[in-house]
C-alpha positions, 0 to 999 in steps of 0.5 A: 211263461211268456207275457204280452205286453200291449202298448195302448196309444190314446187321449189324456182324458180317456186313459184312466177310463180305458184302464178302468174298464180292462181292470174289469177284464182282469187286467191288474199291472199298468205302466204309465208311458207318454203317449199312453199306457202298457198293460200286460197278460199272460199269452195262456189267457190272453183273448183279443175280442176282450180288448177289441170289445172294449175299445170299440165302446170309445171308438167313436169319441176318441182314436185308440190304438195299441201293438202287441210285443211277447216279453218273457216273464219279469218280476212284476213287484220290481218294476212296479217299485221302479214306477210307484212314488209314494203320495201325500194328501193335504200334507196330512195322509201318507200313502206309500208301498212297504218297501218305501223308507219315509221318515217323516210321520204323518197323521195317516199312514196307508201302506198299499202294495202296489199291484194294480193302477187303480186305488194306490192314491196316484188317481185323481178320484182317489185322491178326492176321496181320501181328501174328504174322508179327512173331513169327517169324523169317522170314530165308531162309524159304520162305513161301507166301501162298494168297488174297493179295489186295492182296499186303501179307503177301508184301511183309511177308514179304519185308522181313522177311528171307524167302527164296523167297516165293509168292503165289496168288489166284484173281481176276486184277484181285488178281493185278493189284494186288499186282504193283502193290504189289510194284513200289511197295515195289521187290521183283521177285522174288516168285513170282505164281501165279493159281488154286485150290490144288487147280489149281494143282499146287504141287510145292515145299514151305514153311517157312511156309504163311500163309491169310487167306481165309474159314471155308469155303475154309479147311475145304476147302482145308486138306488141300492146305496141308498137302502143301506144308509142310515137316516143321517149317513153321507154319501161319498161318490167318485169315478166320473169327470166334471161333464157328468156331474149333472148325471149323478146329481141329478140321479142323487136327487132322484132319490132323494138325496142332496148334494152337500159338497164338490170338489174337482181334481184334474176333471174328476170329480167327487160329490158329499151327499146326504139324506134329504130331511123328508127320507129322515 
């Protein structure tokens, strides 16, 4: 089967997003080049007004553009193994693909086969949130990862002692790839919801609600994660740069949460919430 490989040619500060946004169209293979990103689908399932659609959402903040080349099918596991380096966070946390040899041993070892761009560690959000995770004590918590992707922030959770863990997406091909993650590190018993939080009807509440999304999904979705929190359960959220920190604080205090914490990667940011004493 034929593939076309589409070479997107766009600002630094707007490729992660844009990448996050076909990775919700289906989109799951992404190259890293010097003036942008290629991404790749097949010719069958190709549709263009898909693509044109969602560049047209940033048409008016930043110049995009993109050409098309037919490439025959390839190995697409090689070529990622000739693109993915494993990483280290903090010196303590060590996020690697199963055919990487490392052996130095660290306190956290995440296995991730690589096949998508978004949750291999390599993006500054996640990144930020395995940086806090390490913060915290997670021994026989209940923790609930919403938009999980490649599923590394469960599997983190889960070596770090957690009890009871969730993990939710709304694409089936990242439900897919994380069960697929969770077998590679030997853990059967993380729970795998796929849907929206609104549908999904969660009844439980959690020790710790963790979101790495996007601005958007996060300023609408915000008030169903507080609903499943315990009284003194932390809020991990991620996916929206410096410049729209204001936006989820604000919507964090609106419902009556504060902003325990903050750090900054690359202008991105991560924010550590907890319940306000009068929601308690």
């Amino acid at each position: 089967m034929d593939y076309l490989e589409l070479q997107f040619t766009l600002p630094e500060e707007f490729r992660d997003i844009l990448i996050a946004e076909l990775s919700e169209k289906g989109y799951d293979t992404f190259l890293e080049t010097e003036d942008g990103f290629n991404t790749y689908k097949d010719k069958l399932n190709f549709n263009v007004d898909i693509v044109e659609d969602v560049i047209a959402q940033y048409s008016e903040m930043c110049s995009i553009q993109y050409g098309m080349t037919t490439i025959p099918d390839k190995n697409w596991n090689e070529e990622w193994e000739k693109n993915f380096e494993p990483i280290v966070v903090e010196g303590k946390c060590l996020v690697r693909a199963p055919f990487h040899s490392i052996k130095k041993k660290y306190p956290l070892e995440i296995l991730i086969d690589p096949k998508m761009a978004f949750g291999t560690g390599h993006h500054a959000t996640t990144y930020l949130m395995l940086q806090e995770m390490m913060k915290l004590d997670f021994a026989g918590k209940t923790v609930i990862d919403l938009g999980s992707g490649t599923g590394i922030l469960a599997i983190a959770a889960k070596k770090l002692g957690a009890g009871r863990v969730t993990a939710t997406d709304i694409n089936d091909w990242s439900i897919n790839n994380s069960q697929n993650n969770f077998n590679i590190n030997g853990i059967q018993d993380i729970e795998l919801l796929c849907g929206e939080i609104k549908e999904l009807q969660i009844k439980r509440k959690y020790d710790l609600v963790m979101a790495n999304i996007n601005r958007n999904v996060l300023l609408d979705e915000i008030p169903f994660y507080v609903t499943i929190m315990e009284k003194s359960a932390i809020m991990l959220l991620s996916g929206f740069y410096e410049v729209d920190e204001y936006l989820i604080s604000e919507k964090v205090s609106s419902m009556g949460m504060s902003v325990k914490a903050m750090a900054l990667k690359n202008d991105w940011v991560i924010l550590v919430c907890s319940l306000n004493s009068k929601h308690s």
